[in-house]
PALUM-706002 format. One record per residue: x, y, z of N, C-alpha, C, O in turn. Coordinates in nm, 4 decimals. Each point is the difference from the previous one (the first is absolute). Example, Ala and Ser with C-alpha at 12.3 -4.5 7.8 and 13.67 -1.06 7.14 Angstrom:
! PALUM-706002
[[1.3190 -0.5690 0.7800] [-0.0890 0.1190 0.0000] [0.0900 0.1200 0.0000] [0.1036 -0.0019 0.0665]] [[-0.1386 0.1069 -0.1385] [0.0820 0.1190 0.0060] [-0.0770 0.1090 0.0730] [0.0509 0.1108 0.0169]] 
//
This chain:
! PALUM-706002
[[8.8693 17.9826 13.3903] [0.0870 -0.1028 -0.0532] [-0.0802 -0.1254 -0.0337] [0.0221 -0.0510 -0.1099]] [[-0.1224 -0.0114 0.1994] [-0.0831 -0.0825 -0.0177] [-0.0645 0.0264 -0.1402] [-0.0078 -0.0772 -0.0956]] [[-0.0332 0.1971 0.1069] [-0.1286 0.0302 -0.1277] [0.0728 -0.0424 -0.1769] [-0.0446 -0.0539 -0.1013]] [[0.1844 0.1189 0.1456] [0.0713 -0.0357 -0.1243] [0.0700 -0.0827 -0.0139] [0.0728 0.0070 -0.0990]] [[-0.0573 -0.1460 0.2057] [0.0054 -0.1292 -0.0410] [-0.1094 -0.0664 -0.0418] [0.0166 -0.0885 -0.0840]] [[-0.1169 0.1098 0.1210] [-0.1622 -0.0515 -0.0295] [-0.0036 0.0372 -0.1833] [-0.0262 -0.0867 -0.0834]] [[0.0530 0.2091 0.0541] [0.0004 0.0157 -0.1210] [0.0803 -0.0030 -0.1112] [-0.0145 0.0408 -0.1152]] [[0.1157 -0.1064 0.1826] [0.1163 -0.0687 -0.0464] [-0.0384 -0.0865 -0.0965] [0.0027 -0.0132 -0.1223]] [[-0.0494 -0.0559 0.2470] [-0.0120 -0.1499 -0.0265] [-0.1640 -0.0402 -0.0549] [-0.0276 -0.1143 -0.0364]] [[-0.0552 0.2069 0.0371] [-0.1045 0.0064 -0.0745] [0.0404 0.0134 -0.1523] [-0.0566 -0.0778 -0.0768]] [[0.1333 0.1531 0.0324] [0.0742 0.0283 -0.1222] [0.0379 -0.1009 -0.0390] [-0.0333 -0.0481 -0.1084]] [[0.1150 -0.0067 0.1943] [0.1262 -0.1059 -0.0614] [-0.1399 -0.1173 -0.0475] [-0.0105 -0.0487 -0.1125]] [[-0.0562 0.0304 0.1930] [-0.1199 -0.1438 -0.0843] [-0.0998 0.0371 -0.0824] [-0.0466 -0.0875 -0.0729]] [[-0.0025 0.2095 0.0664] [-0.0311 0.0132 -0.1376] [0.0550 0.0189 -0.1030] [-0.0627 -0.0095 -0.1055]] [[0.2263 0.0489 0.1097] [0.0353 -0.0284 -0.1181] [0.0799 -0.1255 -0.0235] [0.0689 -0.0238 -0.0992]] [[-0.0920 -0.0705 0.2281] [0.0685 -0.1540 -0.0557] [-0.1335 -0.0581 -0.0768] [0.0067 -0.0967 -0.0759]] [[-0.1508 0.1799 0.1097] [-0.1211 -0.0817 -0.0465] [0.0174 0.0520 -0.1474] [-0.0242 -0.0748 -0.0947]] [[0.0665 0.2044 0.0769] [0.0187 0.0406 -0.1588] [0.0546 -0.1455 -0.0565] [-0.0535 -0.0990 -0.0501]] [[0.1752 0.1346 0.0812] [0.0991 -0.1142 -0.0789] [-0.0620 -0.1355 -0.0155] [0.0627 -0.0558 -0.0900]] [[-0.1400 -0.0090 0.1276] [-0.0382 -0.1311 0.0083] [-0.1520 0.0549 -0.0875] [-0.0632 -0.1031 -0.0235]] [[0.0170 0.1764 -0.0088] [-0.1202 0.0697 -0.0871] [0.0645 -0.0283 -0.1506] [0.0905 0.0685 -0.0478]] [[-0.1441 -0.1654 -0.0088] [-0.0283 0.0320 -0.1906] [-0.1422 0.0077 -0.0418] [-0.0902 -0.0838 0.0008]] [[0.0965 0.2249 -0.0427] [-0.0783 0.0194 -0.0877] [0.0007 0.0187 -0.1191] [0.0628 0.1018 -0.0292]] [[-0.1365 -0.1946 -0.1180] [0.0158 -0.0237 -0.0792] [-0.2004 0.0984 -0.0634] [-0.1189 -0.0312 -0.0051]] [[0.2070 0.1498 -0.0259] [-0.0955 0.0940 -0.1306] [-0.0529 -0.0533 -0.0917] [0.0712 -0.0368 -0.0934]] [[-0.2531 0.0086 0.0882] [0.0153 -0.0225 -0.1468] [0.0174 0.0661 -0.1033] [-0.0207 0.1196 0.0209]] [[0.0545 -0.1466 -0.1411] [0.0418 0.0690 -0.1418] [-0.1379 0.0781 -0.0710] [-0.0891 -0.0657 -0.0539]] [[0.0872 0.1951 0.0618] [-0.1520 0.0466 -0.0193] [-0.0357 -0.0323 -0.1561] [0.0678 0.0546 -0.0871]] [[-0.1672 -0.1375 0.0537] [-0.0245 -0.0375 -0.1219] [0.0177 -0.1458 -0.0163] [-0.0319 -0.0628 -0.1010]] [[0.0951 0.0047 0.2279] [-0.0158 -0.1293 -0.0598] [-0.1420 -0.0703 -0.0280] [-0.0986 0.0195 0.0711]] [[0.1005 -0.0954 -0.1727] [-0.1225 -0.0359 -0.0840] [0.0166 -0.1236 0.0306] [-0.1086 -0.0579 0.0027]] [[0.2437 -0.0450 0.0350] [-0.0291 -0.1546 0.0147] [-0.0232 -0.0267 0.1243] [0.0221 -0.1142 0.0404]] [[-0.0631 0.1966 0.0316] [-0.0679 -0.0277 0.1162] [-0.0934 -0.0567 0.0119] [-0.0939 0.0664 -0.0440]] [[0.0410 -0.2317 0.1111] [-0.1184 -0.0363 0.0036] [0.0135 -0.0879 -0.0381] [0.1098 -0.0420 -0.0366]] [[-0.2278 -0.0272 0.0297] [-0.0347 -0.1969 -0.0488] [-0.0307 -0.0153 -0.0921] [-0.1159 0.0177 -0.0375]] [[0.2277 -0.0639 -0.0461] [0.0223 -0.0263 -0.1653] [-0.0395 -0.1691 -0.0435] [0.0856 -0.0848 -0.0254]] [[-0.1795 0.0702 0.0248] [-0.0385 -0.1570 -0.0591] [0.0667 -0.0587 -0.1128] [-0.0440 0.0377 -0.1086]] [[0.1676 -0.1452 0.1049] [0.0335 -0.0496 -0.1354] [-0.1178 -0.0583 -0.0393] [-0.0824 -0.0694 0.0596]] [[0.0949 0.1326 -0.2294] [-0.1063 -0.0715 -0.0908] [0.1110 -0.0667 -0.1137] [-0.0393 -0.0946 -0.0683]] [[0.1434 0.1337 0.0549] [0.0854 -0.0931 -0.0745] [0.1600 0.0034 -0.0231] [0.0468 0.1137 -0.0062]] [[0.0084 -0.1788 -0.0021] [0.1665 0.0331 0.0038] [-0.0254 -0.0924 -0.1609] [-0.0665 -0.0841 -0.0605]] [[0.1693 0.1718 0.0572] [0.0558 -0.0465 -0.1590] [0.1956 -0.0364 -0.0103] [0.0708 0.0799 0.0613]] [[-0.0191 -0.1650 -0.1167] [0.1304 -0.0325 0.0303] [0.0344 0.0357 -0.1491] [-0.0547 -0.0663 -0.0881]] [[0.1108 0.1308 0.0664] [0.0909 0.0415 -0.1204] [0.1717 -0.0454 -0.0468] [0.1025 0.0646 0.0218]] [[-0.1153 -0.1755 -0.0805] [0.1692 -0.0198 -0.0291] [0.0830 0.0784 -0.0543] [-0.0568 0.0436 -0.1001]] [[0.1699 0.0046 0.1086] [0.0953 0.1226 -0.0346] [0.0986 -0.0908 -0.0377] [-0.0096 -0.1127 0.0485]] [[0.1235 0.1415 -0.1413] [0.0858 -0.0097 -0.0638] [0.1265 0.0731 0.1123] [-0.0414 0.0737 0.0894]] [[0.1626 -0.0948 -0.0994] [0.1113 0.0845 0.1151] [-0.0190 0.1541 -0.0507] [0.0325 0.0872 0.0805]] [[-0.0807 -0.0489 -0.2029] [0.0094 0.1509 -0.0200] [-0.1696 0.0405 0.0023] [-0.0363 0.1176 -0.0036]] [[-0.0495 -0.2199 0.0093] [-0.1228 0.0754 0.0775] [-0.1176 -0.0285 -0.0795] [-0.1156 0.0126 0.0403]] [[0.1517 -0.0524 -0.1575] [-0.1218 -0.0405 -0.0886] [-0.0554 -0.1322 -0.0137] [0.0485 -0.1127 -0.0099]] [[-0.1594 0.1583 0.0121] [-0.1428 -0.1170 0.0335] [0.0813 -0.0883 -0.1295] [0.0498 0.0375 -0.1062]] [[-0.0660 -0.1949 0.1832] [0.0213 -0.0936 -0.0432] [-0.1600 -0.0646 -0.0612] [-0.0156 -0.0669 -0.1022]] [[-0.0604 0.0985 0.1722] [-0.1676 0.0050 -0.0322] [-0.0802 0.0566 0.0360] [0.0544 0.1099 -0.0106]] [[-0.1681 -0.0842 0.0566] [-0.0927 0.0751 0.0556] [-0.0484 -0.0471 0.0836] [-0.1195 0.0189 0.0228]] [[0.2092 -0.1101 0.0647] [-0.0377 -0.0351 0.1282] [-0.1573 -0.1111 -0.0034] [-0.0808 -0.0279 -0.0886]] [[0.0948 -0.0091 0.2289] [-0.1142 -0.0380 0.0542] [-0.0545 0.0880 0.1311] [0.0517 0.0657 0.0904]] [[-0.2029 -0.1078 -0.1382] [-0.0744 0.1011 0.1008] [-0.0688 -0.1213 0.1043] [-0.0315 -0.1120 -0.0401]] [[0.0139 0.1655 0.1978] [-0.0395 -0.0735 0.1154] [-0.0643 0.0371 0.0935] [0.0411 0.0469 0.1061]] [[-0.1710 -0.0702 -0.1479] [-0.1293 0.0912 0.0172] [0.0313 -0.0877 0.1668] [0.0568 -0.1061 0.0260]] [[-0.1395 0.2329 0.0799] [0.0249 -0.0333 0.1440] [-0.1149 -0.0222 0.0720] [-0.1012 0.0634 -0.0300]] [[0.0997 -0.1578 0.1368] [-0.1108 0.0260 0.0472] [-0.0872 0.1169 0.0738] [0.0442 0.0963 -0.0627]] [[-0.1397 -0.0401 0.1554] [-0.0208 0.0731 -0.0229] [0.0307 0.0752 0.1862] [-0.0634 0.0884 0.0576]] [[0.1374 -0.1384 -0.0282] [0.0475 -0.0209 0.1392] [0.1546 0.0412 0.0468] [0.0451 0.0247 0.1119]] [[0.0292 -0.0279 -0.2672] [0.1131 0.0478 -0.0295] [-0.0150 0.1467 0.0269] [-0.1065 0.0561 -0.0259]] [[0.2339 0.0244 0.0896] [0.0085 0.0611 0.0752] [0.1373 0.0740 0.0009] [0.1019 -0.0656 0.0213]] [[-0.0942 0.2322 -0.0490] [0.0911 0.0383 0.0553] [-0.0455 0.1236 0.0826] [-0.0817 0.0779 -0.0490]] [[0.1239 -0.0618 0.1516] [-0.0391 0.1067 0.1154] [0.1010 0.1345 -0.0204] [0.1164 -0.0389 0.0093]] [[-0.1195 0.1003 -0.0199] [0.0862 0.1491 -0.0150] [-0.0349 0.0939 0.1711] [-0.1079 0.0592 -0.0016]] [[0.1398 -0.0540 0.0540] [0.0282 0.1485 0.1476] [0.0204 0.0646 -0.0530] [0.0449 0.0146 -0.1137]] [[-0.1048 0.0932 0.2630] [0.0796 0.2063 -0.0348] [0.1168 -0.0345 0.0722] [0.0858 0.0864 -0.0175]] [[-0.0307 -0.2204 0.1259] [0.0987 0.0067 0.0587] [0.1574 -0.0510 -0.0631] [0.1125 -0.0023 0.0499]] [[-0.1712 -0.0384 -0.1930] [0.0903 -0.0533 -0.1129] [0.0678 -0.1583 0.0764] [0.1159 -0.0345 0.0230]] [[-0.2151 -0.0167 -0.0058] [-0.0342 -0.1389 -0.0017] [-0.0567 -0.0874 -0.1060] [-0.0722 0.0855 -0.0513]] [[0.0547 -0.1742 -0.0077] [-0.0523 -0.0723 -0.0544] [-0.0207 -0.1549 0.0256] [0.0820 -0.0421 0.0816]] [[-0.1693 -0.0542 -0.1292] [-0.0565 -0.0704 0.0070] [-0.0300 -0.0928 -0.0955] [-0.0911 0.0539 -0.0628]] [[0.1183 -0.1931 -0.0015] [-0.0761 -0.0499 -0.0724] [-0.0722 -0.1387 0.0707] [0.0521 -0.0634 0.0918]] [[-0.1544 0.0382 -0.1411] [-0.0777 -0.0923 0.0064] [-0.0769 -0.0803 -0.0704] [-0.1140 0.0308 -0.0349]] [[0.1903 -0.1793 -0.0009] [-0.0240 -0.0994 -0.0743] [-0.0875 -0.1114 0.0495] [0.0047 -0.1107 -0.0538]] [[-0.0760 0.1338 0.1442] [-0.1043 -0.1245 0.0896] [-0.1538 0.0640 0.0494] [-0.0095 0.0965 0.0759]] [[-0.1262 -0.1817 -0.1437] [-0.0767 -0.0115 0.0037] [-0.0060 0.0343 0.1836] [-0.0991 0.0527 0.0505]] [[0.2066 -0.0881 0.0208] [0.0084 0.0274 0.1296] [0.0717 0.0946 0.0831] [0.0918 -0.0480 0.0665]] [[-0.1148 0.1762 -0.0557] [0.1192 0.0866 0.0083] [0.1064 -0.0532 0.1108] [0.1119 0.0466 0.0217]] [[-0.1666 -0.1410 0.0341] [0.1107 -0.0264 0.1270] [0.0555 -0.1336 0.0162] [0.0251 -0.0664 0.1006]] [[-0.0119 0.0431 -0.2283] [0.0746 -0.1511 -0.0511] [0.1433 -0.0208 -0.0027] [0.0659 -0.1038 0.0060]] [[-0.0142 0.2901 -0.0218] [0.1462 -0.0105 -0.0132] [0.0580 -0.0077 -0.1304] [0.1221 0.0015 -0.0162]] [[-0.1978 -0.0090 -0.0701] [-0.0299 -0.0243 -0.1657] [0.0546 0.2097 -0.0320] [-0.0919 0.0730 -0.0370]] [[0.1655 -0.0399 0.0471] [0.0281 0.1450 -0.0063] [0.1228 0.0630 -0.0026] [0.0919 -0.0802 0.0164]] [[-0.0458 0.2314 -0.0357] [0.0925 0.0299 0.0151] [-0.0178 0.1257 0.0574] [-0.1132 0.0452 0.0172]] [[0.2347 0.0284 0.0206] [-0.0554 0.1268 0.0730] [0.1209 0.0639 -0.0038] [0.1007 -0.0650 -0.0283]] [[-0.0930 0.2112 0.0584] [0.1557 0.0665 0.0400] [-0.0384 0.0936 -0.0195] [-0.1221 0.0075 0.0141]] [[0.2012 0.1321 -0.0610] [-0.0002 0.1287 -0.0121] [-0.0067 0.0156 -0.1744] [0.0133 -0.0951 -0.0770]] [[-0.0407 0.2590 0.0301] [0.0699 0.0346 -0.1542] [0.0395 0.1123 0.0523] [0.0016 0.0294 0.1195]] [[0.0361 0.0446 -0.2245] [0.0598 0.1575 -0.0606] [-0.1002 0.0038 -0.1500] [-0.0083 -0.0872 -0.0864]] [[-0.0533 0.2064 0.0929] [-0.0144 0.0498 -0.0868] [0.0593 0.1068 -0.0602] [-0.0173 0.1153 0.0395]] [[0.0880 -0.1459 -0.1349] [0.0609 0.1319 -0.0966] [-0.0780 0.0442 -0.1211] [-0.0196 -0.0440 -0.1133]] [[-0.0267 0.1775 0.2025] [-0.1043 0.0928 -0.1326] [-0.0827 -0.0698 0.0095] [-0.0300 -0.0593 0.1037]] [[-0.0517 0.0467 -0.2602] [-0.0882 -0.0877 0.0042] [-0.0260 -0.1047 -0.1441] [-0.0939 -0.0309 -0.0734]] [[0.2581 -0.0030 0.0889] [0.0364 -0.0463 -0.1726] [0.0413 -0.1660 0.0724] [-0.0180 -0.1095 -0.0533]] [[0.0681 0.1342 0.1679] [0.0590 -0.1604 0.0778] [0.0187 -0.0186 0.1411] [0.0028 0.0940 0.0794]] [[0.0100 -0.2159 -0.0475] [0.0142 0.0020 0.1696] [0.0356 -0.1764 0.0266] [-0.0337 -0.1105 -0.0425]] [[0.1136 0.1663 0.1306] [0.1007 -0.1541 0.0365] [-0.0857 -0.0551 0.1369] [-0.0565 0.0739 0.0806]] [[0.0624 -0.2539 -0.0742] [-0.0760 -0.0032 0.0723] [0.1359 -0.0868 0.0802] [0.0996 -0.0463 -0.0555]] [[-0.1291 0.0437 0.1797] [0.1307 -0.0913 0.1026] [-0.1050 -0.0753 0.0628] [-0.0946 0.0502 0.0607]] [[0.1173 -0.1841 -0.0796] [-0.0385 -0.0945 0.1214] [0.0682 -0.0440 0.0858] [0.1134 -0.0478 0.0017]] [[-0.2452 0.0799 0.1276] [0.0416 -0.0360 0.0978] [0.0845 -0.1359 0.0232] [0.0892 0.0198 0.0825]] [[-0.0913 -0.1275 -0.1227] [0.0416 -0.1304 -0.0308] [0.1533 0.0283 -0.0734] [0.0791 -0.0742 0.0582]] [[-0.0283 0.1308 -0.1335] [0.1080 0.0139 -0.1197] [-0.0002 0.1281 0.0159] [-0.0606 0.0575 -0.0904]] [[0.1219 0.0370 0.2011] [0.0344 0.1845 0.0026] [0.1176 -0.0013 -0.1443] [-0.0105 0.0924 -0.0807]] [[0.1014 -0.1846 0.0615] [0.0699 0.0369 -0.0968] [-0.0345 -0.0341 -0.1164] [0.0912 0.0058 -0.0825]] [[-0.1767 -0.0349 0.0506] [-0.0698 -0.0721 -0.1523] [-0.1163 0.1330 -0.0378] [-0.1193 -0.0160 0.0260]] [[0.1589 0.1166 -0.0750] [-0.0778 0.1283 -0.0500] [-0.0850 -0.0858 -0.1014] [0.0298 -0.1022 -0.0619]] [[-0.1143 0.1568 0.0642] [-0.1199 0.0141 -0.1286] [-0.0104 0.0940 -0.1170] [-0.1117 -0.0162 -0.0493]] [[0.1791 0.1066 -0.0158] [-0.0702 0.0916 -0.1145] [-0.0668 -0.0462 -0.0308] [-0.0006 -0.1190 -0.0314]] [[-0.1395 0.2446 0.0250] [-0.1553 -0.0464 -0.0660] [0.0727 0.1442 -0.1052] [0.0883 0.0833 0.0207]] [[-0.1799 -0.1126 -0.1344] [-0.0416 0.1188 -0.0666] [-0.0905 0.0246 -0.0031] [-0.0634 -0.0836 -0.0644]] [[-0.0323 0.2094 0.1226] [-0.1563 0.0376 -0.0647] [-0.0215 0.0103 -0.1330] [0.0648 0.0932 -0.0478]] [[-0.1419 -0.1627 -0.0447] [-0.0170 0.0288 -0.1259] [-0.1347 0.0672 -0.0149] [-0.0285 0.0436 -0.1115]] [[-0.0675 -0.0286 0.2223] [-0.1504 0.0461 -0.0297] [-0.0553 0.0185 0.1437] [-0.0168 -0.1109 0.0508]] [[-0.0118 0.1958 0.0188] [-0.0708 0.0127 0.1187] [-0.1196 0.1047 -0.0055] [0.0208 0.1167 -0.0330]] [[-0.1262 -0.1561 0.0613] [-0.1275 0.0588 0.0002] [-0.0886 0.0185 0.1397] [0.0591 -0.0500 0.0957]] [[-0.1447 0.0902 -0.0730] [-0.0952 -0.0144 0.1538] [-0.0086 -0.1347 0.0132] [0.0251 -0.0437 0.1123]] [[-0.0574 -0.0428 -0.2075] [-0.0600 -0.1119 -0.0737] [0.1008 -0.1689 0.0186] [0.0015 -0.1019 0.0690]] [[0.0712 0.1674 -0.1854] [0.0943 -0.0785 -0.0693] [0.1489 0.0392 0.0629] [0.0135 0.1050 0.0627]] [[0.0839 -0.1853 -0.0813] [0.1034 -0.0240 0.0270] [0.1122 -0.1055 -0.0661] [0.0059 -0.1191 0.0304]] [[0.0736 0.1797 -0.1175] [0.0452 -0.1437 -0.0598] [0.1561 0.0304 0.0776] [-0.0146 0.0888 0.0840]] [[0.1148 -0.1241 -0.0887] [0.1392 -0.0420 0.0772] [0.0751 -0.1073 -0.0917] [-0.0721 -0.0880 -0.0471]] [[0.1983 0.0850 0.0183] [0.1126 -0.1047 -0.0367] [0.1030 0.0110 0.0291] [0.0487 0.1126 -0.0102]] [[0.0249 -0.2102 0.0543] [0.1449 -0.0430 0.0299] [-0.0106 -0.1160 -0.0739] [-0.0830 -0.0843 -0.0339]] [[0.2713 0.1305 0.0149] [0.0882 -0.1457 -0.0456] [0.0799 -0.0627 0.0200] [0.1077 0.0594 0.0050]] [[-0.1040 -0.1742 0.0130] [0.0968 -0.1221 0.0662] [0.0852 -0.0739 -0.1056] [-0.0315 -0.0603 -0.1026]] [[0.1740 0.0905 0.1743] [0.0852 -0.0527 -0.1168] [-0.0113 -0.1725 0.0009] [0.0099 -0.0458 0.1139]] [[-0.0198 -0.0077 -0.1706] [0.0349 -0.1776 -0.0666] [0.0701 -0.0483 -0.0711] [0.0839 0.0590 -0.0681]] [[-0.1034 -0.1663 0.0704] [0.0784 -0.0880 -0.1391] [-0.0970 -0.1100 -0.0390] [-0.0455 -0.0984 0.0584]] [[0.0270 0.1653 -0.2098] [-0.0987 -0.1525 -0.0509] [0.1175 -0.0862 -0.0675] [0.0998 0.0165 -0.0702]] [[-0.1948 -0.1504 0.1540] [0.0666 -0.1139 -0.0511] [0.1280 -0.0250 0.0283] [0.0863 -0.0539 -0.0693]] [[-0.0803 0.1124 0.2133] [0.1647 -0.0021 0.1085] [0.0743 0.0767 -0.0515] [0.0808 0.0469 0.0802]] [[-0.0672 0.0027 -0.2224] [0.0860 0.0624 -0.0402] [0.0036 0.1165 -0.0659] [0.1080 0.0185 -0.0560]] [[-0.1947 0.0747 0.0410] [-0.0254 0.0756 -0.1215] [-0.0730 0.1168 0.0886] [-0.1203 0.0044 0.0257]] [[0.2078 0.0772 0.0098] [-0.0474 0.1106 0.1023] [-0.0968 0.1513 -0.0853] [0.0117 0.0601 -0.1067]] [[-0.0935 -0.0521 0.2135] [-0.0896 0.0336 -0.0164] [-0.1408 0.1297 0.0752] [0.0537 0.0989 0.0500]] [[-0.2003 -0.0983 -0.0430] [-0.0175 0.0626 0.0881] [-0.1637 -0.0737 -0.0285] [-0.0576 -0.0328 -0.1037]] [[0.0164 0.0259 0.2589] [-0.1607 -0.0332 -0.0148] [-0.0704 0.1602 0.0447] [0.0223 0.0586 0.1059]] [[-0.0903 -0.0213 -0.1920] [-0.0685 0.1443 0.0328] [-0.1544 -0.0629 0.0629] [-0.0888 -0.0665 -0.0534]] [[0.1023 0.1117 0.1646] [-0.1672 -0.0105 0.0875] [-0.0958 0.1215 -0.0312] [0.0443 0.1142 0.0130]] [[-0.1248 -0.1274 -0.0382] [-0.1104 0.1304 -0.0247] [-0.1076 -0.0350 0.1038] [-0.0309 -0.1186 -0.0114]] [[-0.0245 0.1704 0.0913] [-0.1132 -0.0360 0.1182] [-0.0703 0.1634 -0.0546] [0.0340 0.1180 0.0088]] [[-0.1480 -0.1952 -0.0667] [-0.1500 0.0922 -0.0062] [-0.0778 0.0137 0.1346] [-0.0172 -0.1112 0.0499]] [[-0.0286 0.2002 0.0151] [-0.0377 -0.0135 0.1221] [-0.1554 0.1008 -0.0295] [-0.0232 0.0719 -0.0972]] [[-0.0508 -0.0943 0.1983] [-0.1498 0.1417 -0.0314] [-0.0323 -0.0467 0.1526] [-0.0121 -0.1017 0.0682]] [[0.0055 0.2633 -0.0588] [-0.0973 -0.0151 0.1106] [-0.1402 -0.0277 0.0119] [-0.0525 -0.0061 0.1111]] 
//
């Protein structure tokens, strides 16, 4: 009777240790894994149905700029000559396929990110999302971000 309360209750806490266990798989093939250096974001003005109002401006980065990619689907950015300035952002993504992937910060869980991949290489890496606006308070709109990144 002893033996099979002992193994009762051996049972019962390894599977309360299950339950309190996440493990997060990485996606075999992910390619944005790793330390992606911004070399430039480009801001693209959009019209409400999507067309370039111009060809944007481009905003070459320093060379310290920083986005971090995990196999634990974490991410990372880093905007300071000092990584521990606080100058940063951080949280989780999802990658879907390998066409897009939403990023959540830790700071704003309800403020999603859509990126689109437009180009990913060993190398290279380009990414865009767009943010709805209004130019000139009134005249709604979208700012398209493009971040060129190389490892």
């Amino acid at each position: 009777m002893k033996q099979l309360l002992i193994l009762t209750l051996f049972a019962a806490a390894l599977a309360a240790c299950k339950k309190n266990e996440t493990m997060t798989l990485p996606i075999p093939g992910n390619k944005i894994i790793g330390k992606w250096t911004i070399s430039s974001v480009t801001v693209i003005p959009r019209d409400s149905t999507g067309k370039a109002i111009n060809s944007g401006t481009v905003y070459p980065e320093p060379s310290y700029y920083y986005f971090q990619f995990n196999t634990n689907n974490t991410w990372a950015e880093n905007l300071s000559p000092d990584p521990n300035s606080g100058i940063s952002e951080a949280g989780s993504y999802v990658l879907h396929a390998d066409t897009s992937f939403t990023l959540i910060n830790v700071n704003l869980p309800s403020s999603l990110v859509e990126c689109k991949i437009a180009s990913l290489t060993d190398k290279s890496f380009v990414f865009i999302h767009q943010k709805a606006t209004l130019f000139n308070g009134v005249t709604p709109g979208y700012l398209e971000y493009r971040f060129d990144l190389i490892k």
